[in-house]
C-alpha positions in Angstrom: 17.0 -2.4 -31.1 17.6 -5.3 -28.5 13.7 -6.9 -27.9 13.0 -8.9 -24.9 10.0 -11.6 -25.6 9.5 -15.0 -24.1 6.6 -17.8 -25.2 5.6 -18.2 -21.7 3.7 -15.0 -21.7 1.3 -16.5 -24.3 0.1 -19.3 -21.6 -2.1 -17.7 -19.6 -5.4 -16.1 -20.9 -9.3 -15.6 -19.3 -11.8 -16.4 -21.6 -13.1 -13.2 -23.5 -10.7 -11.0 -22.2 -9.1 -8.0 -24.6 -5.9 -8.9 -23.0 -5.3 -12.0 -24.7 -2.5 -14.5 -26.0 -3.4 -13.1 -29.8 -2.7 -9.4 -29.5 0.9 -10.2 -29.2 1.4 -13.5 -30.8 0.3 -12.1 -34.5 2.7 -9.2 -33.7 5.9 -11.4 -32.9 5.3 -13.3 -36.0 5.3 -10.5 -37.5 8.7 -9.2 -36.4 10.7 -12.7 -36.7 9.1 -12.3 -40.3 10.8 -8.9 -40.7 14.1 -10.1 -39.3 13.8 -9.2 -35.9 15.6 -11.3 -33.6 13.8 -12.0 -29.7 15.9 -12.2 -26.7 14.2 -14.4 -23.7 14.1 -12.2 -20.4 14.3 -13.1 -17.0 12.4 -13.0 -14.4 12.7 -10.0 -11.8 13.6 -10.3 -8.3 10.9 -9.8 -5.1 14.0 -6.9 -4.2 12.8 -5.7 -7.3 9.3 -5.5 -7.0 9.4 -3.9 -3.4 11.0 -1.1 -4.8 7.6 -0.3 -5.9 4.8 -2.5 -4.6 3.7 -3.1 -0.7 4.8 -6.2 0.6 0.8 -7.2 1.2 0.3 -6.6 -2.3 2.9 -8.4 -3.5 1.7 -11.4 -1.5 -1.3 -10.8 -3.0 -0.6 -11.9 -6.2 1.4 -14.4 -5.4 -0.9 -16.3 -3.2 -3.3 -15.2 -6.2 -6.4 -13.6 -3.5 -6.3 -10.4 -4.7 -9.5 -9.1 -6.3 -10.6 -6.9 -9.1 -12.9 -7.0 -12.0 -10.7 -6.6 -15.1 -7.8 -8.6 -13.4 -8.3 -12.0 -13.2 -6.7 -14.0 -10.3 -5.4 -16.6 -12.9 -3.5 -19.6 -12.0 0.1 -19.1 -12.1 -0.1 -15.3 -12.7 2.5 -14.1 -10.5 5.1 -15.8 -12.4 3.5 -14.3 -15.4 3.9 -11.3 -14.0 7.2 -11.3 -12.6 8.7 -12.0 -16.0 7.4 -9.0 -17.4 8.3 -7.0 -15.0 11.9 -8.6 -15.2 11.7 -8.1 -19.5 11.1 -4.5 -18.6 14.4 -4.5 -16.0 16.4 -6.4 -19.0 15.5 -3.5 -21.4 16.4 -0.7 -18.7 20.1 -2.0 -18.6 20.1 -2.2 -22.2 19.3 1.3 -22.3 21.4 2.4 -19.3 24.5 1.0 -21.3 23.5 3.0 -24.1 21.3 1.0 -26.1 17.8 0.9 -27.0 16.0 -1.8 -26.0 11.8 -3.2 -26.1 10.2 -5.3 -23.9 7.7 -6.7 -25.7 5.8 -8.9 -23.0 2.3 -9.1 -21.4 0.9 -8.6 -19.2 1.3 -4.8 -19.4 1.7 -3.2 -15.9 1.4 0.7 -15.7 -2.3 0.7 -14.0 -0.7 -1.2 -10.6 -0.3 1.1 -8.1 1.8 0.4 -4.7 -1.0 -1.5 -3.0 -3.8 -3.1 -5.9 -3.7 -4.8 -9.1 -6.0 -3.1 -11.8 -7.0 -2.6 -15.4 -5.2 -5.5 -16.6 -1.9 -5.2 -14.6 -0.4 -6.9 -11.7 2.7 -5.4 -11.5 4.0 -2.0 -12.7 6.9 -3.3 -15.2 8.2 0.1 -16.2 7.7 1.5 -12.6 10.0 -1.6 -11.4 12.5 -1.2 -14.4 12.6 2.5 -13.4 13.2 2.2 -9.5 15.9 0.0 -10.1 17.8 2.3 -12.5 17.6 5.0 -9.4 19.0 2.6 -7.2 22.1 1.4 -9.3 22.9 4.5 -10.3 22.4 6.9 -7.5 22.2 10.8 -8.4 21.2 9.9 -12.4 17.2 11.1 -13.5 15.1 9.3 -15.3 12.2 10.0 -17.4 9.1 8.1 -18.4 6.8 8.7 -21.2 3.0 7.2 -21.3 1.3 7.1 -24.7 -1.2 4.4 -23.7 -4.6 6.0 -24.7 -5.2 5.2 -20.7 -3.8 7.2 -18.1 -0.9 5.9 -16.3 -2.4 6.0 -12.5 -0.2 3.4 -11.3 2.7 4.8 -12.2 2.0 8.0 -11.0 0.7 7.3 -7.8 4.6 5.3 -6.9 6.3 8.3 -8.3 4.7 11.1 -7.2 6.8 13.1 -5.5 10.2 11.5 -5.6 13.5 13.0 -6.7 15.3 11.6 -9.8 12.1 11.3 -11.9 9.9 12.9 -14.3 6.6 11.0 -15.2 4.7 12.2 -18.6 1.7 10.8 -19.9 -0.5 11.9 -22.8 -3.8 9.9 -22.7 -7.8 10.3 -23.5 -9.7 11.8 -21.3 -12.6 10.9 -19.9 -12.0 7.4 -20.1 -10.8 4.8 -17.4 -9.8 5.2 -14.9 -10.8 8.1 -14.8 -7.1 10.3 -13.3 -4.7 12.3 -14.9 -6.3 15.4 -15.5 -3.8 17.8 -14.0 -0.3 17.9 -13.4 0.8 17.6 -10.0 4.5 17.9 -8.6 6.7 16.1 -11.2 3.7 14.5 -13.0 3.5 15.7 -16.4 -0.5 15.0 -17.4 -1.9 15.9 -21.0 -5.3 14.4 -21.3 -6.7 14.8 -24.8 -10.5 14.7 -25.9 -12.1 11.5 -27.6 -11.3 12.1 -31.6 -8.1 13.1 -31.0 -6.1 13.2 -34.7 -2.7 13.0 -35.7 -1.5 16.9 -35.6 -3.2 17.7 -32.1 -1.6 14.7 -30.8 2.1 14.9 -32.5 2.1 18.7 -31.3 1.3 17.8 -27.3 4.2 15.0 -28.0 6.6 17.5 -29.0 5.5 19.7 -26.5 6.1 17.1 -24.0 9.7 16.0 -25.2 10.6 19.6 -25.1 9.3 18.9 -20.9 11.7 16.1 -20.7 14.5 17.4 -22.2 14.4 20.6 -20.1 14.7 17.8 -17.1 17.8 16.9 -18.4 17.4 12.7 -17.9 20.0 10.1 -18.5 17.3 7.7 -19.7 14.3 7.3 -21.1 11.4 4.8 -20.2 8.8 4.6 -22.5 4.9 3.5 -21.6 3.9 2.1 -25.4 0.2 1.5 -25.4 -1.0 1.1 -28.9 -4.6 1.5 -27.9 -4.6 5.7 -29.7 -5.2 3.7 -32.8 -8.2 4.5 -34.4 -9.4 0.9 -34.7 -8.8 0.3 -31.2 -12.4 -1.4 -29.5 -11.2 0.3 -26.0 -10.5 3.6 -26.4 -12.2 6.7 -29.2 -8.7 8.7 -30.3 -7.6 8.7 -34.4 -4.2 8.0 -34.8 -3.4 5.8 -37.8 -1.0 3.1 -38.2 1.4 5.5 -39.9 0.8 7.8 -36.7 3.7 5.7 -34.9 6.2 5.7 -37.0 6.4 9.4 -36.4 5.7 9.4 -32.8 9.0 7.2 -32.3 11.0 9.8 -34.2 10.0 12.1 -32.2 11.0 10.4 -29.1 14.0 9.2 -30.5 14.7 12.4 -31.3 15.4 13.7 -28.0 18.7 11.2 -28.5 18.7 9.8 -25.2 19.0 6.0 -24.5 15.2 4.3 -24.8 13.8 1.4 -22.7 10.1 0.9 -24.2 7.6 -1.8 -22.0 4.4 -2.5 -23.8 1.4 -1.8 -22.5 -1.9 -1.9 -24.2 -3.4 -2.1 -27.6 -6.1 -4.8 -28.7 -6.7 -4.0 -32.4 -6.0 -6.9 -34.9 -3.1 -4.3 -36.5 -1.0 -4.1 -33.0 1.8 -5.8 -35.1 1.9 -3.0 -37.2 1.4 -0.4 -34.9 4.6 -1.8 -33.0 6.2 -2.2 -36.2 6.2 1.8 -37.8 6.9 2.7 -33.7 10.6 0.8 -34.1 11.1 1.8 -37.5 10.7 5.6 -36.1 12.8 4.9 -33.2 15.6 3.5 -35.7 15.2 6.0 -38.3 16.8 8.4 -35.6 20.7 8.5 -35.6 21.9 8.3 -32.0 
């Protein structure tokens, strides 16, 4: 497992915000303290981004006057946000050589649609990552699998539609932002009720590989949100920390090439949710 981290995405923070510097500081100490070794990313390309994102809303966050109430127009933020979305693009061609690969970055992304910023996210990292796999390697598929307790709206409003992709999310519903609640064209929607436990939600999981492997994908992008955890002050579903080691086994048991881009999760245990998640990815022979 190849992980893409870089300090810089621990300097920028709003004062009281959930999506802060400490959620994923305590969980790469945690790693380096396991033996994990983090590779720095670079930054994506503007090419990249307008794969996915209107120009205006591009220049938007660059010029920093974009508004909305849960994403802060912080100083610097589009170079923030330009290297996660370019970790994410560094873990796709890990995958896409036949590795598996985590970007492990802030801020997460899969909330930004083609024109706004929202919930916390600028750009759409995994949307970006995935765009640019269809482009360098015209006539391969792609699928992408959300288990952020929040629906993946961003995502799903670029896709919708297009050839060469398969979007999947299981998430809570109702809860922001409010979408995903049926399944159209080659969105794959599985909203769960608040309380969710363990076997409901490891049986719509399955359920939902079986979906992507009937799609027949060469590679797998993977929305990780850690915000199912039943500690989590955001979101109301059960899982515990042991949940995840079994939820990466599963999706590495579809034995297709990984990239995973993290997404949300604001309970003091994120480094051990993230933690059990890889161990289940790597307890699956390729």
């Amino acid at each position: 497992m190849k992980i893409f981290y870089s300090e810089k995405c621990l300097a920028y923070h709003a004062p009281g915000h959930p999506e802060s510097p400490e959620r994923l500081r305590s969980t790469v100490e945690d790693l380096r303290a396991k033996g994990y070794r983090l590779e720095p990313p670079v930054p994506c390309t503007e090419e990249d981004l307008l794969w996915v994102h209107d120009p205006k809303m591009v220049r938007s966050v660059r010029d920093e006057t974009f508004y909305d109430p849960d994403t802060p127009a912080l100083p610097g933020i589009f170079e923030h946000a330009a290297l996660a979305a370019g970790s994410a693009v560094c873990a796709m061609r890990v995958a896409a050589g036949g590795g598996n690969a985590f970007s492990l970055m802030r801020p997460p992304g899969h909330h930004a649609t083609r024109h706004r910023v929202m919930g916390f996210c600028y750009f759409n990292n995994i949307a970006v990552a995935s765009a640019r796999f269809l482009a360098d390697h015209p006539g391969k598929k792609i699928a992408i699998i959300d288990i952020d307790c929040h629906h993946g709206n961003g995502t799903e409003d670029i896709f919708l539609g297009r050839e060469g992709i398969l979007y999947v999310s299981l998430h809570q519903s109702p809860l922001y932002p409010g979408t995903g609640m049926d399944s159209p064209m080659n969105c794959l929607n599985f909203p769960l009720p608040p309380f969710t436990e363990e076997i409901r939600y490891l049986e719509t999981l399955s359920f939902a590989c079986d979906k992507i492997l009937e799609f027949h994908p060469e590679l797998i992008g993977v929305s990780a949100g850690f915000d199912t955890y039943e500690h989590d002050p955001l979101a109301q579903l059960k899982l515990k920390i042991s949940t995840y080691e079994k939820i990466g086994a599963v999706i590495a048991g579809m034995k297709i090439p990984l990239f995973i881009v993290l997404e949300g999760g604001y309970a003091e245990n994120l480094s051990s949710c993230v933690y059990q998640f890889i161990k289940g990815i790597q307890s699956c022979p390729k």
